[in-house]
N, C-alpha and C positions, 0 to 999 in steps of 0.2 A: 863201499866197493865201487870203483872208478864203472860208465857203463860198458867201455871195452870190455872187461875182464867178465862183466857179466853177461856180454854177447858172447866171448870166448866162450866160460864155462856152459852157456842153453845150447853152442854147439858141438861141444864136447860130449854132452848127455845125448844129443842126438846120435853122433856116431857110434858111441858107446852101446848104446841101446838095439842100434842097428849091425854093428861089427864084432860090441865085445871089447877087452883091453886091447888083445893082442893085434887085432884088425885095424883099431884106430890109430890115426900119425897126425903130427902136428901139422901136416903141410894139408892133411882133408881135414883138421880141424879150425885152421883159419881161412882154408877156400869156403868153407860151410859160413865162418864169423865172417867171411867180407876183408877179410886185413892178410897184408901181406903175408910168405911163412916165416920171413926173419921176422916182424912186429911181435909173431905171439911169442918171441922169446926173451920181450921183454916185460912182459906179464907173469911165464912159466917157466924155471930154467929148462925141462925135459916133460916129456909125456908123463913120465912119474907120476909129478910135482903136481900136473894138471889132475891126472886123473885121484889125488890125492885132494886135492882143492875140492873137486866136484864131488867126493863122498864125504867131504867135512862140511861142505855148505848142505850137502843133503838132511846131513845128520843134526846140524846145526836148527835146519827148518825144523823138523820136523819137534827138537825139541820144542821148539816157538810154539808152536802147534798142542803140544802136551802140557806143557804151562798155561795155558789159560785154561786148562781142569782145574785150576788149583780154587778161585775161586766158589766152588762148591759150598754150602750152608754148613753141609757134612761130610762123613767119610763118602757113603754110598753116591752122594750128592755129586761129587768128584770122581768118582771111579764111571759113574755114567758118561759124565764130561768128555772124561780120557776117552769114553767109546766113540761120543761126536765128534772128538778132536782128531781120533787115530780116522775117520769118515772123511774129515773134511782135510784132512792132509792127501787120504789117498785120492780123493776125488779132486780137487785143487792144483797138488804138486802132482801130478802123473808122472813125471820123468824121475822123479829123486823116489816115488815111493817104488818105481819098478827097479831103477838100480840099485837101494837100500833093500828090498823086501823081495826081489825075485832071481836078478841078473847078477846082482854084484859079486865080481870076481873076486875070491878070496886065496887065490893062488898065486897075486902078484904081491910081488915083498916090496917094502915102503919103507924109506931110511928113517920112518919118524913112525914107528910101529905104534908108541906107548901112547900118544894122543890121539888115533886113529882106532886103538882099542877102545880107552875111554870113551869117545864118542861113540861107536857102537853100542857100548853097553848101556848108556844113559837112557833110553826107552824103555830099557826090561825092567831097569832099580827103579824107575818112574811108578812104572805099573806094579813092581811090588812094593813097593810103597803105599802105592794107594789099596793094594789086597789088604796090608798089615792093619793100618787104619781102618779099613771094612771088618776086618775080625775081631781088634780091639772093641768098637763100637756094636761088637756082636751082630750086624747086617748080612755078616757072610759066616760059614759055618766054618767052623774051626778045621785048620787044615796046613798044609805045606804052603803056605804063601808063593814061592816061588814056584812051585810046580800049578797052583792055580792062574799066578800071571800069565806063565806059558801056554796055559789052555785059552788062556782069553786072547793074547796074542795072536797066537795059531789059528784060532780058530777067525777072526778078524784079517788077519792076512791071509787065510786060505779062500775066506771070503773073497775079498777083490783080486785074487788069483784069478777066478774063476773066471771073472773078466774080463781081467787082461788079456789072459788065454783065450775068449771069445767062445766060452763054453757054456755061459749065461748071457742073454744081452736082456735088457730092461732100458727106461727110460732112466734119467736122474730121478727122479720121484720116486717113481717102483723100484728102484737099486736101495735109497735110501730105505725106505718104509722095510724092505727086506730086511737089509741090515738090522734096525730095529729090533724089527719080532725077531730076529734070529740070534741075536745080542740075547735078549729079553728074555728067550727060552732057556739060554746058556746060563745066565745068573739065575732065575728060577730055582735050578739044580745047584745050585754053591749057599743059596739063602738061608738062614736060621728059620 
């Protein structure tokens, strides 16, 4: 990715974050990039197209993020990974994990719906996958896979919810070590 498009898209996240779809325009999103307003449309045909760009490059990260679980020994080995990987994306990527996990507007229609589905879902079949694998190797207690990925989801994004929201503040250290023990209690209760 050329690094114009990628100054575009950090300032498209900002406006987004701070306006929302319908607030943001391509003329405050290349005053924010530094480039003219006719330049960003030779990157984006419409605000769309961008704000379509910026949840697919989200989405994109974040799987980056989920894939390095994979190297795990074992099942359990991996599904903890995915907990340090879903930690170190939200603490890392802060703009893409709050427009993926908090803000993202899902009332704007998008000419290219079916890849922008797929990419949403790639996180949740991530993590039930790695539950299925947990319950095969018997580590985690036999159960609905997919209703148990969604608690560990949920429960992990409610976590840096809390946050974002400024309802908890802690240092980086005491955030993590939280997460942790708070992970740790949660599997606990799913373990054989």
């Amino acid at each position: 990715m050329s690094d114009t498009k990628e100054i575009i898209l950090s300032a498209a996240c900002d406006i987004y974050l701070l306006e929302g779809y319908k607030g943001m325009s391509m003329r405050q999103v290349a005053g924010k990039a530094g480039i003219s307003p006719t330049a960003i449309y030779r990157h984006f045909v419409n605000k769309e197209a961008l704000h379509h760009q910026v949840l697919r490059e989200g989405f994109r990260t974040f799987d980056s993020y989920l894939q390095a679980a994979l190297v795990g020994r074992d099942a359990l080995a991996r599904l903890h990974l995915a907990a340090e990987r879903f930690f170190a994306f939200a603490s890392e990527q802060k703009k893409y994990y709050e427009i993926l996990f908090l803000t993202m507007d899902h009332t704007v229609e998008h000419s290219i719906k079916g890849a922008l589905a797929k990419d949403a879902t790639v996180s949740r079949k991530f993590m039930v996958d790695r539950v299925k694998d947990c319950m095969r190797e018997k580590s985690l207690k036999d159960d609905d896979a997919g209703e148990v990925a969604t608690l560990l989801l949920a429960t992990c994004n409610g976590f840096f919810g809390m946050y974002v929201s400024k309802k908890l503040s802690d240092t980086p250290a005491e955030m993590k070590a939280k997460y942790q023990r708070m992970y740790q209690r949660l599997l606990n209760g799913l373990r054989t």
